[in-house]
Backbone as CSV, one residue per row, in Angstrom:
resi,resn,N_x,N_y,N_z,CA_x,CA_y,CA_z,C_x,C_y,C_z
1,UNK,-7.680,19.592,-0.524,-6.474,19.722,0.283,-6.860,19.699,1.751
2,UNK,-6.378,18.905,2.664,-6.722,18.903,3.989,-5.549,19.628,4.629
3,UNK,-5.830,20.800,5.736,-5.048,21.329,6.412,-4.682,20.605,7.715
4,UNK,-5.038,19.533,7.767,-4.415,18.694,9.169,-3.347,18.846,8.783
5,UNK,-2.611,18.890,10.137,-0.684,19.216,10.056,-0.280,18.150,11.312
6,UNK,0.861,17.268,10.494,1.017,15.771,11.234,2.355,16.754,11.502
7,UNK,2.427,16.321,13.143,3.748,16.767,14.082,4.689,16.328,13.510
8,UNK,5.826,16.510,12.797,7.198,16.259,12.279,8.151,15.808,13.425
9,UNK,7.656,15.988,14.465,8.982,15.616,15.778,8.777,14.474,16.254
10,UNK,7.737,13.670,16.389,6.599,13.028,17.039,5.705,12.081,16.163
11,UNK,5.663,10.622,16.810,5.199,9.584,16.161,3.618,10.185,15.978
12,UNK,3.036,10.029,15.105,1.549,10.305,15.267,0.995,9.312,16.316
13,UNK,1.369,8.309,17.459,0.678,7.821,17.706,1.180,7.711,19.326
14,UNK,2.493,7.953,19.588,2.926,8.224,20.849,4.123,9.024,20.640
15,UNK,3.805,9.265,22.352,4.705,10.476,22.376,6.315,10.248,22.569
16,UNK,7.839,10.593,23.078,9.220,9.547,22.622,9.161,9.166,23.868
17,UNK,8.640,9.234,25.052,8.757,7.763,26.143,8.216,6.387,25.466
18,UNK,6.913,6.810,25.261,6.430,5.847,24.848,6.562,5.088,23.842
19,UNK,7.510,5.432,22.564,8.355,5.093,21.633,9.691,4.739,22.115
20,UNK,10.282,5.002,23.171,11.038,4.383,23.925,10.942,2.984,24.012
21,UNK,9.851,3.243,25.453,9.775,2.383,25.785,9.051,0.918,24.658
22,UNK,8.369,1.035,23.768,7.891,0.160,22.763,9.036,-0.719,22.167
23,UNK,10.104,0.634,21.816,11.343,-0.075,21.196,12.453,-0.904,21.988
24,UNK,12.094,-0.549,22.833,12.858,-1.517,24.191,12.225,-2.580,24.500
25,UNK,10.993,-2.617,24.279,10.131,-4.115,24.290,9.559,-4.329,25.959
26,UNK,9.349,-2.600,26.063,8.675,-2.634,27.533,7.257,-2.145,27.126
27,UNK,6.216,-2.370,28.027,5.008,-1.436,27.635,4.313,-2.118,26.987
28,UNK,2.835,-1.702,26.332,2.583,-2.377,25.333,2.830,-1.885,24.042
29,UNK,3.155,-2.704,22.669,3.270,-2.890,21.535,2.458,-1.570,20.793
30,UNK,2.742,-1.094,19.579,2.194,0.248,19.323,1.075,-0.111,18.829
31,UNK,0.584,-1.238,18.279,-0.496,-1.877,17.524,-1.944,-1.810,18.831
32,UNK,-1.258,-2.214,19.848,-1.706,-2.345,20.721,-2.843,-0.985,21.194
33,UNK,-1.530,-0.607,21.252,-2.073,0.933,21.944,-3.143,1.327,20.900
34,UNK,-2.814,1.480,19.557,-3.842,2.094,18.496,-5.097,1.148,18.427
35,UNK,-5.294,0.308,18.595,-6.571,-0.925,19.017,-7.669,-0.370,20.147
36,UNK,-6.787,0.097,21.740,-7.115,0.331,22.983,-7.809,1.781,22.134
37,UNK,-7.658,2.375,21.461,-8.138,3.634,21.532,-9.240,3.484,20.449
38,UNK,-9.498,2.833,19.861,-10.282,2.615,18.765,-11.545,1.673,19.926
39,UNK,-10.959,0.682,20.846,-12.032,0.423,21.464,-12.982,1.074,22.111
40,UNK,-12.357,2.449,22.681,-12.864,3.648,22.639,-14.100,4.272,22.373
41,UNK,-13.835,4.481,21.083,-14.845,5.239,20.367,-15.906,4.414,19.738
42,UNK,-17.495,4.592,19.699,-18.268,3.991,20.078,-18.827,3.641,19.163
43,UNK,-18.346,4.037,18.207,-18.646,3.608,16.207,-18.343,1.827,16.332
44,UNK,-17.036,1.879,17.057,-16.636,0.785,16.687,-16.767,-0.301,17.728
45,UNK,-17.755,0.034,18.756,-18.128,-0.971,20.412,-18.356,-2.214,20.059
46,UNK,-19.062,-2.400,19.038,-19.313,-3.848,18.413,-18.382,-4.711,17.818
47,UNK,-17.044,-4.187,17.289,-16.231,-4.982,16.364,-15.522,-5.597,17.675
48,UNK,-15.151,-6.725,17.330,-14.184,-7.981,17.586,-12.894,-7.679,17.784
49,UNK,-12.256,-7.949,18.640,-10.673,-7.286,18.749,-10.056,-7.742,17.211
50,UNK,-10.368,-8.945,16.249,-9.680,-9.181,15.295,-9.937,-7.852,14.227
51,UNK,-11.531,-7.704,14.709,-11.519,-6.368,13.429,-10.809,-5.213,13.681
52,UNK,-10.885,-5.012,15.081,-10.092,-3.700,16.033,-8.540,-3.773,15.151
53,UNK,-8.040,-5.224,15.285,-6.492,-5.302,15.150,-6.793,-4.464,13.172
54,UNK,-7.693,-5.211,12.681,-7.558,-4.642,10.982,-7.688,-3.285,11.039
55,UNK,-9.000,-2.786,11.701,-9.015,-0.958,11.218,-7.666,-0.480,11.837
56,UNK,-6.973,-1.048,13.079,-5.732,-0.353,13.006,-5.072,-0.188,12.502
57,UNK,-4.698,-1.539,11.767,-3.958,-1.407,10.436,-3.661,-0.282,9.148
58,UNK,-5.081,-0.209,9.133,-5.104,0.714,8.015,-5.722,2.550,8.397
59,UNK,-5.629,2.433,9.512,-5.917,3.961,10.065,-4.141,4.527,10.617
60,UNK,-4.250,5.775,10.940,-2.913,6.423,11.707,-3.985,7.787,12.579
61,UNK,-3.273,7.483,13.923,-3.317,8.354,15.083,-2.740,9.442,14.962
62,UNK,-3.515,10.866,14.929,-2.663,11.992,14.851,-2.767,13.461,15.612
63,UNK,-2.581,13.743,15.941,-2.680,14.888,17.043,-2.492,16.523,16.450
64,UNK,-3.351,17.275,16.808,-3.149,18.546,16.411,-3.672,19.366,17.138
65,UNK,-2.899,20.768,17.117,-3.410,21.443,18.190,-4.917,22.479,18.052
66,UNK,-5.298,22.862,19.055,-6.386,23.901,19.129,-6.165,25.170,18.151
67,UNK,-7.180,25.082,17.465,-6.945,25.888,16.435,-6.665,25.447,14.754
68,UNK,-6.502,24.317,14.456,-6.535,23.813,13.574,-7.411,23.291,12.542
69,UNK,-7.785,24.139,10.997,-9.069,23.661,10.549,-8.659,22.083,10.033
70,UNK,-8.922,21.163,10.032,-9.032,20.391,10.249,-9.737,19.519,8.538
71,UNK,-10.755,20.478,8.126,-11.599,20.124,7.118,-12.087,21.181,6.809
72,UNK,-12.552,22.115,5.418,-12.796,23.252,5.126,-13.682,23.119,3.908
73,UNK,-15.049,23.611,4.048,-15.794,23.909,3.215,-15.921,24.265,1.819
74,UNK,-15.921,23.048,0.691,-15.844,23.354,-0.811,-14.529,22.317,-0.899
75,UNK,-13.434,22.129,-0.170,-12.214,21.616,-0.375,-12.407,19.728,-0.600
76,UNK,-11.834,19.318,-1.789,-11.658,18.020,-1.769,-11.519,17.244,-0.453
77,UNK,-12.591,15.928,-0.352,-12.095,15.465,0.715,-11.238,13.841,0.581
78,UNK,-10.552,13.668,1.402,-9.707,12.534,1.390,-9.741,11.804,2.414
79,UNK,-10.137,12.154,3.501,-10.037,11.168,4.836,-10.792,11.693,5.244
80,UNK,-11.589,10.562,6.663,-12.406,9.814,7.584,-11.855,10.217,8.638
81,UNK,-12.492,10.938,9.886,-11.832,11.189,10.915,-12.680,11.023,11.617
82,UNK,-12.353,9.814,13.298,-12.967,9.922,14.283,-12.126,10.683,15.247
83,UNK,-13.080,11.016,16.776,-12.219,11.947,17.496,-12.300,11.068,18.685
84,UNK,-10.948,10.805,18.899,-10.348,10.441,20.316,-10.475,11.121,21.318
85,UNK,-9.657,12.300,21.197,-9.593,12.831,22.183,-9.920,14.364,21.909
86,UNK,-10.541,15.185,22.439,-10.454,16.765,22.424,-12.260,17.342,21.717
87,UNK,-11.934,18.693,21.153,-13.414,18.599,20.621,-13.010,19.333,19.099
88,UNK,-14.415,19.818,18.135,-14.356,20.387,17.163,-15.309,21.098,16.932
89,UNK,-15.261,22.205,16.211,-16.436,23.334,16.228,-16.571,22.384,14.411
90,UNK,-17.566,22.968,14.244,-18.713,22.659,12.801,-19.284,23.909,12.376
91,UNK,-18.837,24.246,11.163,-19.456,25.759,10.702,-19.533,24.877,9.435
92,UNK,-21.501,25.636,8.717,-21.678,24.865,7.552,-22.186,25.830,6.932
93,UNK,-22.934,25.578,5.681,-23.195,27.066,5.105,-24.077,27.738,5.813
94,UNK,-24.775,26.806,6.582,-26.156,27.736,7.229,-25.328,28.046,8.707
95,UNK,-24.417,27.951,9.183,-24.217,28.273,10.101,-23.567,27.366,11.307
96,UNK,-23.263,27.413,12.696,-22.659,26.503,13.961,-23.634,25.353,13.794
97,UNK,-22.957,24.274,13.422,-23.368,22.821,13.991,-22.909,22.319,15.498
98,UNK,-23.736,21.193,15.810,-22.841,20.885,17.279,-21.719,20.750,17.208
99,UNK,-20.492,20.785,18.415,-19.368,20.274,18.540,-19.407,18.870,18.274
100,UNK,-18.439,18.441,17.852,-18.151,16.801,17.700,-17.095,17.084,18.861
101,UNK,-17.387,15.397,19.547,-16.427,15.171,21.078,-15.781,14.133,20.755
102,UNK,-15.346,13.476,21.946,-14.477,11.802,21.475,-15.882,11.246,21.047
103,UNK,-15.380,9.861,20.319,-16.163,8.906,19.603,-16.948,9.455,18.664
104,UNK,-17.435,10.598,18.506,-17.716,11.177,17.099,-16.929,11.535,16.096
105,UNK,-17.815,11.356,14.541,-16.807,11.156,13.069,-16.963,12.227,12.415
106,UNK,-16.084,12.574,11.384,-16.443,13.307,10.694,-16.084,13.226,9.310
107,UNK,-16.266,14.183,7.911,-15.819,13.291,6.984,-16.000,12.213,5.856
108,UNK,-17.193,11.988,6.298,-16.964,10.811,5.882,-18.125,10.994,4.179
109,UNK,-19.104,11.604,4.393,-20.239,12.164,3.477,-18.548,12.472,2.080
110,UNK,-17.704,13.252,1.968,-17.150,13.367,0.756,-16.602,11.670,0.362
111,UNK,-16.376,11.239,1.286,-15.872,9.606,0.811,-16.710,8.781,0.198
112,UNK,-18.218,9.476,0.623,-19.096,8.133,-0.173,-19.562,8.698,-1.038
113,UNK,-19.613,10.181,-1.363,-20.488,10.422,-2.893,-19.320,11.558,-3.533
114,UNK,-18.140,11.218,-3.235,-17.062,12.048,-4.272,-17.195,13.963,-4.043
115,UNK,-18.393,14.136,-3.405,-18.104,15.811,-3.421,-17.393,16.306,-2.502
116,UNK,-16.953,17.599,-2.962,-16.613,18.950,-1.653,-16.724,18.615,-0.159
117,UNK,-16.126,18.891,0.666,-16.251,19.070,1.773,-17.760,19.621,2.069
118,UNK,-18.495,19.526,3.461,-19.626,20.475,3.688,-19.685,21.523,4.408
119,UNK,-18.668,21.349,5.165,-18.214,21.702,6.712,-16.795,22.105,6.414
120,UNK,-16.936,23.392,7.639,-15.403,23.699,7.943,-15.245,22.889,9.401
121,UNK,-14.399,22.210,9.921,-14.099,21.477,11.327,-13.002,22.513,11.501
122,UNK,-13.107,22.752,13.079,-11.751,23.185,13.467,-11.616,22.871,14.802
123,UNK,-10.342,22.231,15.155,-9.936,22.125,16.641,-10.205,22.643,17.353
124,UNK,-11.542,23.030,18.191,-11.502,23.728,19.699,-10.432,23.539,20.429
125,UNK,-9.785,22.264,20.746,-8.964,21.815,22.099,-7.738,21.267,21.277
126,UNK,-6.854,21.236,22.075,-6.011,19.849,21.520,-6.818,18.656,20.718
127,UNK,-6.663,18.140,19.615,-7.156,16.594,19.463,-6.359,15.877,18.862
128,UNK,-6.852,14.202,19.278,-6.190,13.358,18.913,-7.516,12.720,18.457
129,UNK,-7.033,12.332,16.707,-7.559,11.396,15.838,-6.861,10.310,15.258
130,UNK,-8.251,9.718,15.066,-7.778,8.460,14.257,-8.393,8.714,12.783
131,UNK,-7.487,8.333,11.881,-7.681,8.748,10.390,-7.766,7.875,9.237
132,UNK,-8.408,7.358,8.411,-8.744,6.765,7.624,-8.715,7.504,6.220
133,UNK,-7.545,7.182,5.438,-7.087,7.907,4.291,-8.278,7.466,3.082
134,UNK,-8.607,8.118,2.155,-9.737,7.422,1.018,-9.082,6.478,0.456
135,UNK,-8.324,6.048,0.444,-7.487,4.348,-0.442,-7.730,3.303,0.573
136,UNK,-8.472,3.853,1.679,-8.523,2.130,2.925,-9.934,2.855,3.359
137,UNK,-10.697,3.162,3.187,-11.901,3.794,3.427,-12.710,3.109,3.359
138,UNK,-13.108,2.653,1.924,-13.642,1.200,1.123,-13.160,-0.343,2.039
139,UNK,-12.086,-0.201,2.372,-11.733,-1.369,2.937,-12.213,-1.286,4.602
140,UNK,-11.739,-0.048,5.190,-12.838,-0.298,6.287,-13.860,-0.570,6.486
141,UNK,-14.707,-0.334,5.570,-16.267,-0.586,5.171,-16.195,-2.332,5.269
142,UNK,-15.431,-2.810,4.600,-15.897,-3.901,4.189,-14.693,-5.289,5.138
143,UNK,-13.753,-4.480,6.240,-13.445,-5.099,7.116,-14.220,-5.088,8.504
144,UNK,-15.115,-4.434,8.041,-16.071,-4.447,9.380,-17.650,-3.813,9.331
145,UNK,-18.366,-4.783,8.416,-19.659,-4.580,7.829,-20.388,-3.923,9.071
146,UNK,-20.609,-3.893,10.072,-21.459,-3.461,11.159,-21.075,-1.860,10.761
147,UNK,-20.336,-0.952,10.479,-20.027,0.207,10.649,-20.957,1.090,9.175
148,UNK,-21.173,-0.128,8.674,-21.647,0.800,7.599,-23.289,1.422,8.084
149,UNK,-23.819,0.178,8.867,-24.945,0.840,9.382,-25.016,1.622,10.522
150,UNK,-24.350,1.577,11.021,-23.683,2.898,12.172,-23.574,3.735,11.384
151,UNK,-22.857,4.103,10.502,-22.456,5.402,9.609,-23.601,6.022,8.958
152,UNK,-24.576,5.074,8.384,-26.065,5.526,7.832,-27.068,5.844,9.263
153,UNK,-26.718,5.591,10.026,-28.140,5.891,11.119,-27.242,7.311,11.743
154,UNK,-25.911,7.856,11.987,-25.202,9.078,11.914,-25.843,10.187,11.014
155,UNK,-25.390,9.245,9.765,-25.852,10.086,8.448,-27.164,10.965,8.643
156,UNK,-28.383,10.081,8.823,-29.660,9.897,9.205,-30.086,11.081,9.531
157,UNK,-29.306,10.919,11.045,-29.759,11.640,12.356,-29.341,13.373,11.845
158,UNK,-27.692,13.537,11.003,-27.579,14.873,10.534,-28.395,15.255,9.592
159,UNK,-29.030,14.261,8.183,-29.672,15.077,7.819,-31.070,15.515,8.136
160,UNK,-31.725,14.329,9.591,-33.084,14.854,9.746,-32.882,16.234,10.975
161,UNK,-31.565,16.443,11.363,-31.411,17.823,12.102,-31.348,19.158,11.052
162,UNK,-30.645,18.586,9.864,-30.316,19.723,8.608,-32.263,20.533,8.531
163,UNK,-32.837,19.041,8.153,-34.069,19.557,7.967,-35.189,20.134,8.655
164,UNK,-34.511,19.871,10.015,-35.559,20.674,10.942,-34.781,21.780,11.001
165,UNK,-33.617,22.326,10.711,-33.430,23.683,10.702,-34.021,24.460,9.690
166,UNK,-33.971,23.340,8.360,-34.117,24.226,7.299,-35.501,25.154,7.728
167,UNK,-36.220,24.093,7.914,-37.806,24.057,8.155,-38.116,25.381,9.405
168,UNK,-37.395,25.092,10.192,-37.732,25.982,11.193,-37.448,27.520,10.346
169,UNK,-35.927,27.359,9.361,-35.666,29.111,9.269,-37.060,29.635,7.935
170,UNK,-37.592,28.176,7.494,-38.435,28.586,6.578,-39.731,29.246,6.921
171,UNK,-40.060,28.610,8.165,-41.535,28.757,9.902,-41.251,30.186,9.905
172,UNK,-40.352,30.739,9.598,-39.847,31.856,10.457,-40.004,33.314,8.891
173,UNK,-39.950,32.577,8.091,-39.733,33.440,6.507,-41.216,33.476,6.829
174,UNK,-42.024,32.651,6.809,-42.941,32.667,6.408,-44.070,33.827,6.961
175,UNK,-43.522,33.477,8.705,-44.763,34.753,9.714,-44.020,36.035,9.222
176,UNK,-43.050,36.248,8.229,-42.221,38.109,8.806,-43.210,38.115,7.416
């Protein structure tokens, strides 16, 4: 169960000027806008505006406030979340991971091997994400092959930090 809570008043992706103005055929186009923000974040610096236009397709922009867990430890996971805008605290079993900022993901480890959540995420700030539900997950993968090795050298990098903690709290069992 994911506790993200999508604003009921409010497009997940703009705010009602800017849904205004879209529907009036001023401004730019909403496709648009969700593209510009995906160019953004740095997972995706390499894709092609045509691939930009596909992951938009199948992602939704959503905003939630400070304070919001976001993703919770043991809980089924279902979606892929990069961060646009704002930050997120990381509590894992062993304890505070770094904050994730804009252009960092999260998430994504229950999408590729079916388990539990690992991590609790929770909104430090306001944020705005972009979200990738598990039924287009697979298809992002494979609308934009460059990301998969971005996602493994991510992967990588958390678990060779996992293991220098482990290691260090083990350095530490060992002299008491």
């Amino acid at each position: 169960m994911e506790f993200l809570q999508r604003p009921e008043d409010a497009s997940p992706l703009h705010g009602p000027e800017e849904i205004k103005q879209a529907e009036a055929g001023v401004g730019e186009p909403i496709g648009d806008a969700r593209t510009k923000h995906l160019a953004r974040v740095p997972l995706f610096s390499g894709c092609t505006d045509e691939e930009l236009a596909r992951i938009a397709h199948i992602s939704e922009i959503v905003e939630s406030p400070a304070g919001t867990i976001l993703t919770e430890i043991g809980a089924p996971g279902n979606s892929f979340f990069f961060i646009i805008d704002g930050r997120v605290s990381v509590q894992t079993p062993i304890g505070s991971g770094d904050p994730l900022r804009p252009g960092d993901f999260f998430g994504e480890m229950s999408l590729l091997d079916g388990e539990p959540r690992s991590a609790t995420i929770t909104a430090t700030t306001d944020v705005r994400l972009l979200i990738v539900e598990r039924s287009q997950f697979w298809r992002l993968l494979e609308e934009a092959p460059d990301l998969v090795r971005r996602i493994l050298v991510v992967l990588s990098r958390r678990v060779r930090r996992l293991e220098q903690v482990a290691n260090s709290l083990l350095l530490g069992l060992s002299r008491t």
